[in-house]
N, C-alpha and C positions, 0 to 999 in steps of 0.2 A: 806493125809496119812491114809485113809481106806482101808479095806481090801474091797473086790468086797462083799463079805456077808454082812459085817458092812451096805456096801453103798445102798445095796440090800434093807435092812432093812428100810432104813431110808426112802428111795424111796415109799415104800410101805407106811409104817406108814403116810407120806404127803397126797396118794393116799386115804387111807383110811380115814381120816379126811374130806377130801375134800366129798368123799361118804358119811359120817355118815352127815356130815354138809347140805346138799342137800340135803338130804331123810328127815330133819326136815326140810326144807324149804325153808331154807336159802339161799343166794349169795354169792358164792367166789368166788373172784378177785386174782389171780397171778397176777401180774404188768409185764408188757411186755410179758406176756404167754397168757393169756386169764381169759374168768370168765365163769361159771357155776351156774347153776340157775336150779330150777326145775322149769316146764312149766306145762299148765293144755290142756290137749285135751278135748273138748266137745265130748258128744254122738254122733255119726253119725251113716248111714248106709253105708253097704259094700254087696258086692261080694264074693262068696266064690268059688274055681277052678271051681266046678259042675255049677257056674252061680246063684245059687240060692243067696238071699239080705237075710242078715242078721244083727244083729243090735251089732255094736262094743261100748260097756260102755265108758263113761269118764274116764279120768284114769289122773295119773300125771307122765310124760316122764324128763329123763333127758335130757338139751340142755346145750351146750356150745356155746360162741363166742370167735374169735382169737382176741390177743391183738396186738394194733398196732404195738410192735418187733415183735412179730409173724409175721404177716402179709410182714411186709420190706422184713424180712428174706428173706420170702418166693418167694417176687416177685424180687426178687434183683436174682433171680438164675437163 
């Protein structure tokens, strides 16, 4: 019994928790959706379009993995 704004909202506010909670460093887990973690890239070298190597910083990327409902869902279609 929400209105599509209401639901809009709340959607968000989830989303956003989950972002602020990861960018400190933390692990969330949905239960049958998945979990989210930040992950740490090492320094490496690269390529850039013109060919020339260049050297890309360590940095911290966000990753997720699917949760087992996830997953069922998914291969059940």
């Amino acid at each position: 019994n929400l209105t599509k704004s209401a639901a809009g909202e709340a959607v968000n506010a989830i989303f956003d928790s989950i972002v602020t909670s990861v960018a400190k460093g933390n692990r969330v887990t949905v239960v049958g959706f998945g979990t989210f973690m930040p992950r740490k890239r090492k320094a490496r070298s690269g390529r850039n379009p013109n060919g020339k190597e260049i050297r890309i910083s360590a940095k911290t990327v966000p990753a997720c993995t699917a949760g087992q409902g996830f997953k069922e869902a998914v291969s059940d279609r």
